[in-house]
PQR file with spaces between the fields and no chain letter, atoms N, CA, C, O and H, PARSE charges and radii, in Angstrom:
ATOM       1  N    UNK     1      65.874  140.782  120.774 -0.4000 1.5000
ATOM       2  CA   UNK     1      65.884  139.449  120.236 -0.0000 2.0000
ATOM       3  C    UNK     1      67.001  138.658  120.915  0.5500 1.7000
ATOM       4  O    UNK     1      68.202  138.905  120.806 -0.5500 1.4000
ATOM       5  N    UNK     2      66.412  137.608  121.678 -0.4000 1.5000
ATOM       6  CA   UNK     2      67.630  136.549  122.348 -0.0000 2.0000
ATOM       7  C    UNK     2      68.025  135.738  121.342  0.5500 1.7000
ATOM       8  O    UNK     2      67.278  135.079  120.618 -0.5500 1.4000
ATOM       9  H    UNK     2      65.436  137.408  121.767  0.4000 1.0000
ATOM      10  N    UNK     3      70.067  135.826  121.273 -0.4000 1.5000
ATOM      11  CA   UNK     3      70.239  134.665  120.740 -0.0000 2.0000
ATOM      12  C    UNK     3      71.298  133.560  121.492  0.5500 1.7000
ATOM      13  O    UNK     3      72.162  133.820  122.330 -0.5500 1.4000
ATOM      14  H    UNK     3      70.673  136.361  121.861  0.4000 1.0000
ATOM      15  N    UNK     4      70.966  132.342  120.954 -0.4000 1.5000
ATOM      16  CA   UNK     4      71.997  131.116  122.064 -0.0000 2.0000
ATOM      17  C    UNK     4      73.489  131.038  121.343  0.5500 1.7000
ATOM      18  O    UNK     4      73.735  130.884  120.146 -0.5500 1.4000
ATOM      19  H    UNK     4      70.265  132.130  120.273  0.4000 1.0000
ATOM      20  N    UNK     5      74.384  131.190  122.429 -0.4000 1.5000
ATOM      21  CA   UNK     5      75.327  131.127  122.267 -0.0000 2.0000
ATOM      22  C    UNK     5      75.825  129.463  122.137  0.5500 1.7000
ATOM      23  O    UNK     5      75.676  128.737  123.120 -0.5500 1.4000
ATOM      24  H    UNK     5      74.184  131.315  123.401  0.4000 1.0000
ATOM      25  N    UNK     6      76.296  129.030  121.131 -0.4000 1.5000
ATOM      26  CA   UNK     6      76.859  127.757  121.083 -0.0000 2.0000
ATOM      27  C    UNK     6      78.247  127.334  121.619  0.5500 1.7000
ATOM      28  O    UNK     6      79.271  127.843  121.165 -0.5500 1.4000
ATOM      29  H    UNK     6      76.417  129.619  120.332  0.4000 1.0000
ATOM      30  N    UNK     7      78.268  126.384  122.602 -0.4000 1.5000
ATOM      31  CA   UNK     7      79.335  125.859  123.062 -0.0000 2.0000
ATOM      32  C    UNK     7      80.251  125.281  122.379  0.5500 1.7000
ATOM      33  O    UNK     7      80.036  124.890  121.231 -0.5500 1.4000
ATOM      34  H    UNK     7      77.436  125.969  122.971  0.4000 1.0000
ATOM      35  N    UNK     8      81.448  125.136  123.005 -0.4000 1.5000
ATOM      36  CA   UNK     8      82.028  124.016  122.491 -0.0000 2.0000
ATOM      37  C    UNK     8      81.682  122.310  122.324  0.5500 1.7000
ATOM      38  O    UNK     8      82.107  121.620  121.398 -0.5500 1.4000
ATOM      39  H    UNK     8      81.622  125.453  123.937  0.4000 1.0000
ATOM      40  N    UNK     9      80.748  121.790  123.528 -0.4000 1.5000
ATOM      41  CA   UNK     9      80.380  120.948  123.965 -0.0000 2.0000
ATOM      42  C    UNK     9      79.580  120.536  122.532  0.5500 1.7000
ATOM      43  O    UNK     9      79.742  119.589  121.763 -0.5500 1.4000
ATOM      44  H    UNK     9      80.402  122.351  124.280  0.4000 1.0000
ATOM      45  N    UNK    10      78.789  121.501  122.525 -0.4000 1.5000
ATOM      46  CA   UNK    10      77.814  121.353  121.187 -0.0000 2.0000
ATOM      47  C    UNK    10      78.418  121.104  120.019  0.5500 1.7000
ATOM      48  O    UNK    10      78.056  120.290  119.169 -0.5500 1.4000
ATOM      49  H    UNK    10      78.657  122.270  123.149  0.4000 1.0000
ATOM      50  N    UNK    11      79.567  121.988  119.983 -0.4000 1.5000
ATOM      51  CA   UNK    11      80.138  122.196  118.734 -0.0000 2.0000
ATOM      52  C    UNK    11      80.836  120.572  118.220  0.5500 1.7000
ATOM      53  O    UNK    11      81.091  120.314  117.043 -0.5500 1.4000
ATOM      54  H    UNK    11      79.861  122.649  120.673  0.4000 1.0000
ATOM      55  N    UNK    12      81.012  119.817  119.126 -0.4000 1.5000
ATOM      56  CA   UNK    12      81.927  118.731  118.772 -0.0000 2.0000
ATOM      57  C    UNK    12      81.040  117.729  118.937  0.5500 1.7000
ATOM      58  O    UNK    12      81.258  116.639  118.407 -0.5500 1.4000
ATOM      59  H    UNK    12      80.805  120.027  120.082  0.4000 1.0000
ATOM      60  N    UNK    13      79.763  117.984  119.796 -0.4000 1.5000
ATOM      61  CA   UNK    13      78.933  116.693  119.373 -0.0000 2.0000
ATOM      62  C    UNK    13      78.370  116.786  118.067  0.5500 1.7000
ATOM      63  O    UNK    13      77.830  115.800  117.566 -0.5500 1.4000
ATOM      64  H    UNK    13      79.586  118.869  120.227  0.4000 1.0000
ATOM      65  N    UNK    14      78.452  118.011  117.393 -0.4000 1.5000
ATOM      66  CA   UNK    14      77.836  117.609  115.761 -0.0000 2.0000
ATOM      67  C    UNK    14      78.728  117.269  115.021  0.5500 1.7000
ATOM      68  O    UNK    14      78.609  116.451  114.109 -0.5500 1.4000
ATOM      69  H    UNK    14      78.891  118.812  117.800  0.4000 1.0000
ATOM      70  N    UNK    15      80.067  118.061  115.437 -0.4000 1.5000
ATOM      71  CA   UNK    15      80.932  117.039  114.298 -0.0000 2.0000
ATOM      72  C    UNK    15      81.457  115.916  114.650  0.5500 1.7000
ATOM      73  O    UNK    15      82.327  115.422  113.932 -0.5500 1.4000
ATOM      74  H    UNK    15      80.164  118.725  116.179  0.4000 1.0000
ATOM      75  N    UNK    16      81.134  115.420  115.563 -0.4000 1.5000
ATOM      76  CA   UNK    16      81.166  113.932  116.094 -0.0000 2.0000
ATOM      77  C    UNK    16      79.917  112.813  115.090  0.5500 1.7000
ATOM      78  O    UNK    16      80.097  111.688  114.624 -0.5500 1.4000
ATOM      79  H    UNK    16      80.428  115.821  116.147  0.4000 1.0000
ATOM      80  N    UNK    17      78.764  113.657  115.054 -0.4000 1.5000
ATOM      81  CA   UNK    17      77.596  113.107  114.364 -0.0000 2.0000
ATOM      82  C    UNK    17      77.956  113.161  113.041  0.5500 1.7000
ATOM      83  O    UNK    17      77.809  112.149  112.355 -0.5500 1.4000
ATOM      84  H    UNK    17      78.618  114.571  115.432  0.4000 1.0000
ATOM      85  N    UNK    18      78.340  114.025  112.631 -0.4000 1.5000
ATOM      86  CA   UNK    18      78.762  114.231  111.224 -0.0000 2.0000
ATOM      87  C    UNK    18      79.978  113.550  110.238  0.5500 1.7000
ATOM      88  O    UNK    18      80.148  113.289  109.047 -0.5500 1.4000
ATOM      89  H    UNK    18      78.459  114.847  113.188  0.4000 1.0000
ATOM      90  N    UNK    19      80.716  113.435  111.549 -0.4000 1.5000
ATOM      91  CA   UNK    19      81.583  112.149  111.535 -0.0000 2.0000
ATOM      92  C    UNK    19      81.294  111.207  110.609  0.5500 1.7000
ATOM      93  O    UNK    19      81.762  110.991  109.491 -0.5500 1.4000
ATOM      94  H    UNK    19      80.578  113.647  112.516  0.4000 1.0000
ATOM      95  N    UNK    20      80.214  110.532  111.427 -0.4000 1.5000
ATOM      96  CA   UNK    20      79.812  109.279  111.646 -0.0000 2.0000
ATOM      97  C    UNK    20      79.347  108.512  110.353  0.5500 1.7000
ATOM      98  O    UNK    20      79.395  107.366  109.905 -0.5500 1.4000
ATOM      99  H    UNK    20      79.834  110.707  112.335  0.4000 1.0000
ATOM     100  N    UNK    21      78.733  110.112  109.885 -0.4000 1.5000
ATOM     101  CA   UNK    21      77.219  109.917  108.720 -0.0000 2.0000
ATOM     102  C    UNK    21      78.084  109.476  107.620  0.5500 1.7000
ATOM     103  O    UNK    21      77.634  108.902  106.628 -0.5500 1.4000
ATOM     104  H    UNK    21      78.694  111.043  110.249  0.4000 1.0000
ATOM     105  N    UNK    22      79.927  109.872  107.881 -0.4000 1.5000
ATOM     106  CA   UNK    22      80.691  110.062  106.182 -0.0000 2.0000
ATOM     107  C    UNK    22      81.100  109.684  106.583  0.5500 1.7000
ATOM     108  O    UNK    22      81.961  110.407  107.083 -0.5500 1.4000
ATOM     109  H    UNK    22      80.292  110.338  108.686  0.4000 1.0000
ATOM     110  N    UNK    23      81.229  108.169  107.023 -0.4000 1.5000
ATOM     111  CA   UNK    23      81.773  106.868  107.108 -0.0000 2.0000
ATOM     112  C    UNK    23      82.450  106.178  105.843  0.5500 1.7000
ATOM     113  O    UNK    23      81.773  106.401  104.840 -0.5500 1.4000
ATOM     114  H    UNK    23      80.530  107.582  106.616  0.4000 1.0000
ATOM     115  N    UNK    24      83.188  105.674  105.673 -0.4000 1.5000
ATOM     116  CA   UNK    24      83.164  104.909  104.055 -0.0000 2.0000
ATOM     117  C    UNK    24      82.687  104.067  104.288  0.5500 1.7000
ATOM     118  O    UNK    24      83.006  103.609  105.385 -0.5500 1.4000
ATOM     119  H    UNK    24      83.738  105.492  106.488  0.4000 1.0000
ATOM     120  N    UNK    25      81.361  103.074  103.286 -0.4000 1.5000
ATOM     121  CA   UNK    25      80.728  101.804  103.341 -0.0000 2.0000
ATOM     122  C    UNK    25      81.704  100.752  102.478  0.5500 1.7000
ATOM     123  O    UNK    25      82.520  101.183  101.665 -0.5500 1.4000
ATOM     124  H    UNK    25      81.102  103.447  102.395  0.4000 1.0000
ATOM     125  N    UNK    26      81.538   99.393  102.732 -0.4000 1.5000
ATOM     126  CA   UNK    26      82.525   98.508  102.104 -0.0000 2.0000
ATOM     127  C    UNK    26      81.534   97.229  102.237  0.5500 1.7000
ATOM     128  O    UNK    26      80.771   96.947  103.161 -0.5500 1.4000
ATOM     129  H    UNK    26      80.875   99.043  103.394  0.4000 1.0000
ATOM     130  N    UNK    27      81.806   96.498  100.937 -0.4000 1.5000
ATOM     131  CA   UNK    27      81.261   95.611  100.323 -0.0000 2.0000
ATOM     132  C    UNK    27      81.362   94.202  101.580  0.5500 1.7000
ATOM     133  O    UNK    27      82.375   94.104  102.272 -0.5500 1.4000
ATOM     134  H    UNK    27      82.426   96.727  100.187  0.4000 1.0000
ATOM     135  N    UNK    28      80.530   93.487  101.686 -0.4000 1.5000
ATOM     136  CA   UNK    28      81.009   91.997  102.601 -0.0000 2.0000
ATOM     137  C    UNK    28      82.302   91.357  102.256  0.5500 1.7000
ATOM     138  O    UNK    28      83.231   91.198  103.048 -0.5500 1.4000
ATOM     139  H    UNK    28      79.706   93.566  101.124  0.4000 1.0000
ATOM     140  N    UNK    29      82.287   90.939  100.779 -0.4000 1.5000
ATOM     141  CA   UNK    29      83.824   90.960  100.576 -0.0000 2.0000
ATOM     142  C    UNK    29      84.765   91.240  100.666  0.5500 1.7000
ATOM     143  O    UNK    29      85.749   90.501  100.663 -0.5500 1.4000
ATOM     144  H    UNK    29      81.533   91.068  100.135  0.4000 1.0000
ATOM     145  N    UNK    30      84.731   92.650  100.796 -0.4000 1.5000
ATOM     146  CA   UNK    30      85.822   93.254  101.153 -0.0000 2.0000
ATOM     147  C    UNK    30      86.726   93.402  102.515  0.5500 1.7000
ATOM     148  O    UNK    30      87.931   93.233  102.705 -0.5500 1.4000
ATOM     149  H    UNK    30      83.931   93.252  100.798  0.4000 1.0000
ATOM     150  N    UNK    31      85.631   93.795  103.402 -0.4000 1.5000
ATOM     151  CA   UNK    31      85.142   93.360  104.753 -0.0000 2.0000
ATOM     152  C    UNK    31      86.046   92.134  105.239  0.5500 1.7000
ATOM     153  O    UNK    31      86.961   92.011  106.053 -0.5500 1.4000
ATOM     154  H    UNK    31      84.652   93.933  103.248  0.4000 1.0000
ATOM     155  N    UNK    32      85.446   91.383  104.467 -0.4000 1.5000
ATOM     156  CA   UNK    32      86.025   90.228  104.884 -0.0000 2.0000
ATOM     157  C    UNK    32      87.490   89.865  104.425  0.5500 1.7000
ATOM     158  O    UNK    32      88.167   89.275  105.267 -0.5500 1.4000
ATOM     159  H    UNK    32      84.702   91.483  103.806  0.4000 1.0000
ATOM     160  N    UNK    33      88.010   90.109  103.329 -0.4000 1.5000
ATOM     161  CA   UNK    33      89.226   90.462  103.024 -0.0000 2.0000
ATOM     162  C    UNK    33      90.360   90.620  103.853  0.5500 1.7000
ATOM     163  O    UNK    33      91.376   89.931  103.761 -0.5500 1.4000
ATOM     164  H    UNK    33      87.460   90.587  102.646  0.4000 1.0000
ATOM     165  N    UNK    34      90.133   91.744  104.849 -0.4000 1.5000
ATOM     166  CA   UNK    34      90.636   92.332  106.375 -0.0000 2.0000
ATOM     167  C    UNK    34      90.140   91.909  107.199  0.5500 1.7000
ATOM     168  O    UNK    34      90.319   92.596  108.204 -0.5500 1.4000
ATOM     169  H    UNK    34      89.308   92.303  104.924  0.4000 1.0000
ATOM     170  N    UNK    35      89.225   90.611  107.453 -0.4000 1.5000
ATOM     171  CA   UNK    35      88.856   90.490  108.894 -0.0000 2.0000
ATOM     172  C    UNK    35      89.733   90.590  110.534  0.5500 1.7000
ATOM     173  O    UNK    35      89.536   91.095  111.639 -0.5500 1.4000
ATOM     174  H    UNK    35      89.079   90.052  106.636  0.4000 1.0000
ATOM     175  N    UNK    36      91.140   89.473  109.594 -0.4000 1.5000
ATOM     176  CA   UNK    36      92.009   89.733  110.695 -0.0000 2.0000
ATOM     177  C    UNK    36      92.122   91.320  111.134  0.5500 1.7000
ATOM     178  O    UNK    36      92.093   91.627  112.326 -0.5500 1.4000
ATOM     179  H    UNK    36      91.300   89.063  108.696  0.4000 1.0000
ATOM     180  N    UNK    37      92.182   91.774  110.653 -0.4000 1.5000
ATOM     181  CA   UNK    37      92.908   93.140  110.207 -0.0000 2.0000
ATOM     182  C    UNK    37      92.111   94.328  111.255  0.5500 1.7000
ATOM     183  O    UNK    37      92.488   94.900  112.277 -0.5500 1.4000
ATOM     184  H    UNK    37      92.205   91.524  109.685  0.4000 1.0000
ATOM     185  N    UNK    38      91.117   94.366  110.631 -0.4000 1.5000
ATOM     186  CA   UNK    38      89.717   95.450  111.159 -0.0000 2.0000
ATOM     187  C    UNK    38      89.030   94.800  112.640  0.5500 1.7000
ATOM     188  O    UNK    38      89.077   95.297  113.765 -0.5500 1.4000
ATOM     189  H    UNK    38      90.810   93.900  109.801  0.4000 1.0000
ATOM     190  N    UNK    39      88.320   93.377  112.145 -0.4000 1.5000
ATOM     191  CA   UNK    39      88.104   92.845  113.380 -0.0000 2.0000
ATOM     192  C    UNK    39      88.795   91.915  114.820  0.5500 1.7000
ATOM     193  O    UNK    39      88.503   91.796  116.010 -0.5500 1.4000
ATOM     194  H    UNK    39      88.282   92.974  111.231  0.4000 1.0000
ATOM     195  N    UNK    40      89.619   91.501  114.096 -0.4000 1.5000
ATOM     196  CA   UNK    40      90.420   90.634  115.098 -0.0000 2.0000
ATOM     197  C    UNK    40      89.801   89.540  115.555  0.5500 1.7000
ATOM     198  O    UNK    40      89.663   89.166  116.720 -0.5500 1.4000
ATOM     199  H    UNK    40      89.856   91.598  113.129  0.4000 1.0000
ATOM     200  N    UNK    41      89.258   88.812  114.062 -0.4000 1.5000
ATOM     201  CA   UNK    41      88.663   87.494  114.052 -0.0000 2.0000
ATOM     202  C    UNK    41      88.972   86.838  113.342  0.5500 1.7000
ATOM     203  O    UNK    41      89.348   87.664  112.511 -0.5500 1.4000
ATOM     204  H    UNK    41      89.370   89.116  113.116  0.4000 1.0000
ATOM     205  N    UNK    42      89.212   85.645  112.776 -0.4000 1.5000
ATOM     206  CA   UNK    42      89.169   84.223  111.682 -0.0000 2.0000
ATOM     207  C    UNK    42      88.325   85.030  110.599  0.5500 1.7000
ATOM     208  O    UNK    42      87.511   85.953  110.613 -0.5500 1.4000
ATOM     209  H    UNK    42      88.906   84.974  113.451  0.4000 1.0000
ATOM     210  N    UNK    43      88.813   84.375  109.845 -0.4000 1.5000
ATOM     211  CA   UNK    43      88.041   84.360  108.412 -0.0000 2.0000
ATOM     212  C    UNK    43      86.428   83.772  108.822  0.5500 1.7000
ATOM     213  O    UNK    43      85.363   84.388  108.829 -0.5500 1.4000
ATOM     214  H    UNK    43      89.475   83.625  109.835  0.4000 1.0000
ATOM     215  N    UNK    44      86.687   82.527  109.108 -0.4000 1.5000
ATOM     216  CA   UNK    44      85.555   81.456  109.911 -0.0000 2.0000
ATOM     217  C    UNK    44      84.649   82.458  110.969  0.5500 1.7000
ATOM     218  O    UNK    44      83.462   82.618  110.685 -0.5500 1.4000
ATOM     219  H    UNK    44      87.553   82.026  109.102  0.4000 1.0000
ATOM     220  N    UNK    45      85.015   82.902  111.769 -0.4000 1.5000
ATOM     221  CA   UNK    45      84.291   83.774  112.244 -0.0000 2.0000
ATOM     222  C    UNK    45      83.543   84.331  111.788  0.5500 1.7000
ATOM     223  O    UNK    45      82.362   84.362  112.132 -0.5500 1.4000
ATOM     224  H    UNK    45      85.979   82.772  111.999  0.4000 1.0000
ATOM     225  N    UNK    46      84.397   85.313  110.282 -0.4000 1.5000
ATOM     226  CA   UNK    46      83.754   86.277  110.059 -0.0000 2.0000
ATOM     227  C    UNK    46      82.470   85.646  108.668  0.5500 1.7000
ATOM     228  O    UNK    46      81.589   86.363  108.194 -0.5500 1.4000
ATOM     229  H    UNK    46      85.357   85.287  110.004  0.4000 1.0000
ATOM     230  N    UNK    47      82.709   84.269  108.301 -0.4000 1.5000
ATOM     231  CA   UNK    47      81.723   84.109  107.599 -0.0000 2.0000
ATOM     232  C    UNK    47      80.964   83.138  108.169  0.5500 1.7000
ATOM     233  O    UNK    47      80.704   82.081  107.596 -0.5500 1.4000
ATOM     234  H    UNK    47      83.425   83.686  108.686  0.4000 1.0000
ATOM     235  N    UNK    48      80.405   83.568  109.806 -0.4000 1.5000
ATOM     236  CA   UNK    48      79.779   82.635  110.744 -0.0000 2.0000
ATOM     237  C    UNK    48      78.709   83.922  110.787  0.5500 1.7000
ATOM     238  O    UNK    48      77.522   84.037  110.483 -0.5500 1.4000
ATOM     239  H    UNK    48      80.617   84.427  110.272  0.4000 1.0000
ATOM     240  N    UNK    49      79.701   84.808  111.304 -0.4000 1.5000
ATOM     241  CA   UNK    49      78.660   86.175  111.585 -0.0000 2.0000
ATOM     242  C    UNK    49      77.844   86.921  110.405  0.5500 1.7000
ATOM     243  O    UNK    49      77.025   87.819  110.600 -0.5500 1.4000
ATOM     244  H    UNK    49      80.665   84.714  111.550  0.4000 1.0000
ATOM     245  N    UNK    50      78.210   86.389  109.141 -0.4000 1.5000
ATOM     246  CA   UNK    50      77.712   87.315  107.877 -0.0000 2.0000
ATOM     247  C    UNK    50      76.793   86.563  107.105  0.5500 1.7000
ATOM     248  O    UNK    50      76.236   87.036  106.115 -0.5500 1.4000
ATOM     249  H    UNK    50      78.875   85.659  108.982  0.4000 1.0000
ATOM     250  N    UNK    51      76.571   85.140  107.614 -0.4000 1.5000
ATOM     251  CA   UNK    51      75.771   84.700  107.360 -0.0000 2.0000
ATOM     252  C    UNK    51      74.518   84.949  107.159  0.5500 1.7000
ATOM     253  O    UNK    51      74.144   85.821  107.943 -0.5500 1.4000
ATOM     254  H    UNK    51      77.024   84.756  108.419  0.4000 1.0000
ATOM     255  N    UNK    52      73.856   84.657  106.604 -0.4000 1.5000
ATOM     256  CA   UNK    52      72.677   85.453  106.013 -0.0000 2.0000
ATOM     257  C    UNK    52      72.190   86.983  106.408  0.5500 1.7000
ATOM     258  O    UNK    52      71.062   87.388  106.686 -0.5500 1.4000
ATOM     259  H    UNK    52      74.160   83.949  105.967  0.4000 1.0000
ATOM     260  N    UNK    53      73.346   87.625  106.337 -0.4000 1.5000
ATOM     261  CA   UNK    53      72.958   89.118  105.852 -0.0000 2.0000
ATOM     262  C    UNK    53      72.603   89.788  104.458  0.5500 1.7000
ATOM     263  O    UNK    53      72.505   88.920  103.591 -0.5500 1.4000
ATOM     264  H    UNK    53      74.263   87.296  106.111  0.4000 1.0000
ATOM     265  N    UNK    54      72.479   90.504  104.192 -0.4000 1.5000
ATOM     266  CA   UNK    54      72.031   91.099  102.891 -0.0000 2.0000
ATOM     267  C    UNK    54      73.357   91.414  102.522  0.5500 1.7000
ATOM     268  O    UNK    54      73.791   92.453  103.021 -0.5500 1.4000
ATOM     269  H    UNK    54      72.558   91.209  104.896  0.4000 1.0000
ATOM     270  N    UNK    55      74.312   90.615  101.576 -0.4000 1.5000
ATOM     271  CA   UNK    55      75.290   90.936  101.031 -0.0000 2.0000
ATOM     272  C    UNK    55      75.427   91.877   99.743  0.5500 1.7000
ATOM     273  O    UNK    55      76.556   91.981   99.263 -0.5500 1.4000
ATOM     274  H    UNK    55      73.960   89.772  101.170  0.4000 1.0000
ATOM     275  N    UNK    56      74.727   92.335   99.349 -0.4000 1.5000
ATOM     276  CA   UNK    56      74.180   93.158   98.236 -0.0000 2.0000
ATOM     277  C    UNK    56      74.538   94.619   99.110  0.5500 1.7000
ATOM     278  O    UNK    56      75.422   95.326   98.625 -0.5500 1.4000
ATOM     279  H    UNK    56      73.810   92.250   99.739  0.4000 1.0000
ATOM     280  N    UNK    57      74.218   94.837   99.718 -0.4000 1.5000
ATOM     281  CA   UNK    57      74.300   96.205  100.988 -0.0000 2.0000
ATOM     282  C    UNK    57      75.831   96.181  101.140  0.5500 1.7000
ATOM     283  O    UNK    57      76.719   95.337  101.256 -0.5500 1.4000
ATOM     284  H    UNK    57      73.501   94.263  100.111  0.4000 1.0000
ATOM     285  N    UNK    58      75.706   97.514  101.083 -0.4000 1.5000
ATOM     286  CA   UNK    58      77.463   98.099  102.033 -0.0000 2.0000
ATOM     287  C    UNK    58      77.252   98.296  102.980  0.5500 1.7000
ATOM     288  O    UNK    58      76.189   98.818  103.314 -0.5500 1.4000
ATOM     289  H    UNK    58      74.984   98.200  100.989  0.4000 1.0000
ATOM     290  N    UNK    59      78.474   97.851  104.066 -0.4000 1.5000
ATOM     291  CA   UNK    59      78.323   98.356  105.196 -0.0000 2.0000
ATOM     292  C    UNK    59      79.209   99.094  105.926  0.5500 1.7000
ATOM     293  O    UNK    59      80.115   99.104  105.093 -0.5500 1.4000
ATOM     294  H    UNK    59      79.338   97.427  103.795  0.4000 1.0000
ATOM     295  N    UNK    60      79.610   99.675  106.781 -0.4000 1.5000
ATOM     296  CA   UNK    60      80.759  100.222  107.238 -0.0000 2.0000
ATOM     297  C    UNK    60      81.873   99.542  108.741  0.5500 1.7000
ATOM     298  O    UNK    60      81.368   98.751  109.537 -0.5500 1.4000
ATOM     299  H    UNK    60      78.873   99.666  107.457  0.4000 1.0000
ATOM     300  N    UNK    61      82.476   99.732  108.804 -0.4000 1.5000
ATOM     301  CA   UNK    61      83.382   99.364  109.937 -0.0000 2.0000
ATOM     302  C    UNK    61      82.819   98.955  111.332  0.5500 1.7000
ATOM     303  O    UNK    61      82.916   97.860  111.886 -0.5500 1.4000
ATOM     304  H    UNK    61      82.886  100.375  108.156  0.4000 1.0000
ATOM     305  N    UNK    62      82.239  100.032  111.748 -0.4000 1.5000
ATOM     306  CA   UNK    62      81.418  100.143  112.702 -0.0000 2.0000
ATOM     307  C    UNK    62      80.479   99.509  112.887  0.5500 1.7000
ATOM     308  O    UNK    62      80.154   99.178  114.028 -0.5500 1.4000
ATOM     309  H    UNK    62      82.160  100.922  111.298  0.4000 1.0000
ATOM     310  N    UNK    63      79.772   99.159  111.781 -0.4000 1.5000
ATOM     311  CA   UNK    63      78.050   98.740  111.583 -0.0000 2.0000
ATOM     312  C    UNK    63      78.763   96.816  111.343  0.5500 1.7000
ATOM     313  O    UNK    63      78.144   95.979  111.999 -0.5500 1.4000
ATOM     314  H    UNK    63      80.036   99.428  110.854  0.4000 1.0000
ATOM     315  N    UNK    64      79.591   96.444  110.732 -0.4000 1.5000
ATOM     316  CA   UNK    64      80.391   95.661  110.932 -0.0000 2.0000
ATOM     317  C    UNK    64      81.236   94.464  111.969  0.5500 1.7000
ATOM     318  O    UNK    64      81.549   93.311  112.266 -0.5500 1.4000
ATOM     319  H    UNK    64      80.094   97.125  110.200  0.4000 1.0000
ATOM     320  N    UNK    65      81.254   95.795  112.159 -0.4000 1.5000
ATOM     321  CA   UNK    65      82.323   95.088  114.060 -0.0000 2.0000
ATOM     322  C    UNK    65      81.119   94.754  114.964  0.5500 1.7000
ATOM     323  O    UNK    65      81.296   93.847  115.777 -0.5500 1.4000
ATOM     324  H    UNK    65      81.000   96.731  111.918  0.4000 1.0000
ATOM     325  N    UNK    66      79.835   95.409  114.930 -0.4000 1.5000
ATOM     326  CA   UNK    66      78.644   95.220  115.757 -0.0000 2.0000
ATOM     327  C    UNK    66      78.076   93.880  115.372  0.5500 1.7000
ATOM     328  O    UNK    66      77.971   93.018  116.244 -0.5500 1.4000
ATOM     329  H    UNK    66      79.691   96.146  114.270  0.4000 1.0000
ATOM     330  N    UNK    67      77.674   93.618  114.046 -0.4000 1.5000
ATOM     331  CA   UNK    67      77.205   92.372  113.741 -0.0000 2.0000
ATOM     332  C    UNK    67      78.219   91.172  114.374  0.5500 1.7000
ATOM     333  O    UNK    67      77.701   90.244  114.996 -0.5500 1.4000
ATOM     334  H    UNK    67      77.759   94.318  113.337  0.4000 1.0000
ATOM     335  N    UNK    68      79.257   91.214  114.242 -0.4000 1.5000
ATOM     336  CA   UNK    68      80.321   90.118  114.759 -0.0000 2.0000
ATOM     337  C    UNK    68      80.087   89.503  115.693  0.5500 1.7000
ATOM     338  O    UNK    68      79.797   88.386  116.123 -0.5500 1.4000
ATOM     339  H    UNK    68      79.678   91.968  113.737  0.4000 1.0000
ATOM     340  N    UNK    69      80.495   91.602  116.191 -0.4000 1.5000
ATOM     341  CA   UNK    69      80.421   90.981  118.321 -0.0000 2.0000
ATOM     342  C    UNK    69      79.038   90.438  118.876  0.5500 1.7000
ATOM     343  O    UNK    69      78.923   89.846  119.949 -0.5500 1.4000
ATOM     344  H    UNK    69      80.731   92.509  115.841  0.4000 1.0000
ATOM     345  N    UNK    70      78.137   90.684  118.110 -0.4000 1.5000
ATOM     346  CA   UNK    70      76.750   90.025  118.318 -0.0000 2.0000
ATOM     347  C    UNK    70      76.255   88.865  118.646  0.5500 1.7000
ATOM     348  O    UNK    70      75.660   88.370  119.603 -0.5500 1.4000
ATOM     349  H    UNK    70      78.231   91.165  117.238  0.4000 1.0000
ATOM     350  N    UNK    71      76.900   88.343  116.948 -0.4000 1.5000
ATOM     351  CA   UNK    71      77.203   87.491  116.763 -0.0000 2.0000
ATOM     352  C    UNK    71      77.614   86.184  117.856  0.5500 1.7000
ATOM     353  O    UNK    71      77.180   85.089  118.211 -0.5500 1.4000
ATOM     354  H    UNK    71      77.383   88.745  116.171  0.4000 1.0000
ATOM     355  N    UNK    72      79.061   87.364  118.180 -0.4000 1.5000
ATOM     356  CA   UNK    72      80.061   86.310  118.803 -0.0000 2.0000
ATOM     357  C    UNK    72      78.886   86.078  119.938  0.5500 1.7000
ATOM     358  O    UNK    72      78.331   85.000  119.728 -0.5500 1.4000
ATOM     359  H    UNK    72      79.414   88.255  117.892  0.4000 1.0000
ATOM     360  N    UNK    73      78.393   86.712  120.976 -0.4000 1.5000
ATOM     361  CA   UNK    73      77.520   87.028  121.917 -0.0000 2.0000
ATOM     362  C    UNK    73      76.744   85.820  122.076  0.5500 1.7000
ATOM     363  O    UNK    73      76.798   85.185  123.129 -0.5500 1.4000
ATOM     364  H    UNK    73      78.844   87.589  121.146  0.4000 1.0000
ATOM     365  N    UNK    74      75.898   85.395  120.928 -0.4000 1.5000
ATOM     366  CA   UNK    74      75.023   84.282  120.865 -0.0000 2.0000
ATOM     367  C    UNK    74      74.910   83.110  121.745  0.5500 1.7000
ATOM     368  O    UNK    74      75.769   82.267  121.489 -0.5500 1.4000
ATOM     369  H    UNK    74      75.854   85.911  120.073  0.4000 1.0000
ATOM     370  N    UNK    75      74.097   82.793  122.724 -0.4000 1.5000
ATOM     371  CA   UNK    75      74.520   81.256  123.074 -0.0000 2.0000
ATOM     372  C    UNK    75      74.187   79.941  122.411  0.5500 1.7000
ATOM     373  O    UNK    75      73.065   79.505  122.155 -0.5500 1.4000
ATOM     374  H    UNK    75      73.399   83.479  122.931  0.4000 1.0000
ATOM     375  N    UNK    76      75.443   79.350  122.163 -0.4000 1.5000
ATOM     376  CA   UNK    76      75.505   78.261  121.721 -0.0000 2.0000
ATOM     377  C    UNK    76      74.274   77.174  121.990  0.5500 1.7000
ATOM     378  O    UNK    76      74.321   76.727  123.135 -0.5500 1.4000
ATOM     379  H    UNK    76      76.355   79.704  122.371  0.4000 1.0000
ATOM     380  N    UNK    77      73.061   76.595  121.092 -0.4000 1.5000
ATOM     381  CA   UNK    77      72.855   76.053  120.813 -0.0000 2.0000
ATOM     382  C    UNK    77      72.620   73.972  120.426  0.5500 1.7000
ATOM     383  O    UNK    77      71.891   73.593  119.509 -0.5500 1.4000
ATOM     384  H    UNK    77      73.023   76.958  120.161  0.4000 1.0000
């Protein structure tokens, strides 16, 4: 019976994934609370970019900082 030996390589991309999954989620408010802080944007910014999202939903840091920079991304109009 063959069995696979697991790497290290492997070993740290799951707890890299696993990481990820046990994120803490945080309210828009809150979020926004720290914008300076977390994102390194205006308040204004940050309630440019959160604009009609589903504020009812938590979100996390990560999932967060993406909407922004997205955001920021947009061409002006």
């Amino acid at each position: 019976m063959a069995t696979k030996k697991t790497t290290a390589t492997e070993t740290s991309e799951v707890t890299e994934t696993a990481e990820v999954k046990t994120e803490k989620t945080f309210t828009v408010t809150a979020l926004g609370k720290h914008c300076r802080e977390l994102f390194g944007v205006p308040s204004v910014v940050f309630a440019g970019a959160t604009a009609g999202i589903d504020t009812a939903k938590k979100y996390t840091v990560s999932e967060m900082k993406e909407i922004i920079t997205t955001w920021c991304k947009k061409e002006v109009k």
